[in-house]
N, C-alpha and C positions, 0 to 999 in steps of 0.2 A: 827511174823509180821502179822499174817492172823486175831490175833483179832482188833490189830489198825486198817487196812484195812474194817473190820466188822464195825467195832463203828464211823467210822469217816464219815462226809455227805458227798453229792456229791459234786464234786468241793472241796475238802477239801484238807487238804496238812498234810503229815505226817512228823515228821522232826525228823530225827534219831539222835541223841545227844550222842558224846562220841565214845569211841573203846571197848564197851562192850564184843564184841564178831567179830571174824576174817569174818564171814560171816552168812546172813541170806537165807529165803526163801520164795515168798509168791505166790500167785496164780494174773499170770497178766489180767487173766480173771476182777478178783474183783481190780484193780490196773485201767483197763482201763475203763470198765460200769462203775466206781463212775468219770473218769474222775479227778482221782485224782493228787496231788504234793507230788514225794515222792523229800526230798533234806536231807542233811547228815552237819553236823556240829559238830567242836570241842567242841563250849559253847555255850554261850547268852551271852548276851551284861546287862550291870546293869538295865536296864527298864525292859528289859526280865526277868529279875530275880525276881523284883518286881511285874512285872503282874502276873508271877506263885505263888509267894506268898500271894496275894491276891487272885487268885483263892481257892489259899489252908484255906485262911481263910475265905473265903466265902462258905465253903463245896463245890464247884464247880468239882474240883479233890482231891482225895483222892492217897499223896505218898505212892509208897510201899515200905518200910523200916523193917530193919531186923537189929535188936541190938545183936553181939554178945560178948561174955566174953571178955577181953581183952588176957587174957591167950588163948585162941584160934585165936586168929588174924592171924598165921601164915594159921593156916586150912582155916580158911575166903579168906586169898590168893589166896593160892590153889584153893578154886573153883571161885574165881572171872580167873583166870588164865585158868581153863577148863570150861568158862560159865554156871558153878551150879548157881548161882545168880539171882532173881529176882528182879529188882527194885534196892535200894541201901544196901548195905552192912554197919552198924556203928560199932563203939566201943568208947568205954571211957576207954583212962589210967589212970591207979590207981583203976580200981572196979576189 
């Protein structure tokens, strides 16, 4: 959490997405000098989706994605299950 915290401006809002992991940590020093919004959600809503995806084709954000075999999906599990994962976890059946 300490580098969103780093990167985000003052008055900014961070929005936690998802059940990636059972619990975090961050310094509320840097949480309360930026004056920031921390808020926690399931998903986005379809607009939401599309403004991200226009970021992403704007080069504005850069996802972090991690293709693995699909013969390993089980191991992929497993660390999305003990938070080894950064970013998203893919796979394609049939490769």
């Amino acid at each position: 959490m300490r580098p969103l915290l780093d990167a985000v401006r003052h008055l900014g809002r961070v929005v936690v997405v998802g059940l990636g992991t059972k619990t975090t940590t961050f310094s509320n020093g840097s949480l309360i000098r930026k004056s920031v919004e921390l808020r926690g959600s399931y998903g986005a809503s379809k607009n939401e989706y599309r403004q991200v995806l226009g970021f992403i084709a704007e080069g504005r954000i850069t996802p972090i994605v991690e293709e693995i075999p699909f013969a390993d999906l089980n191991k992929g599990l497993d660390r999305l299950r003990h938070g080894k994962v950064r970013g998203r976890l893919v796979t394609r059946p049939g490769d």
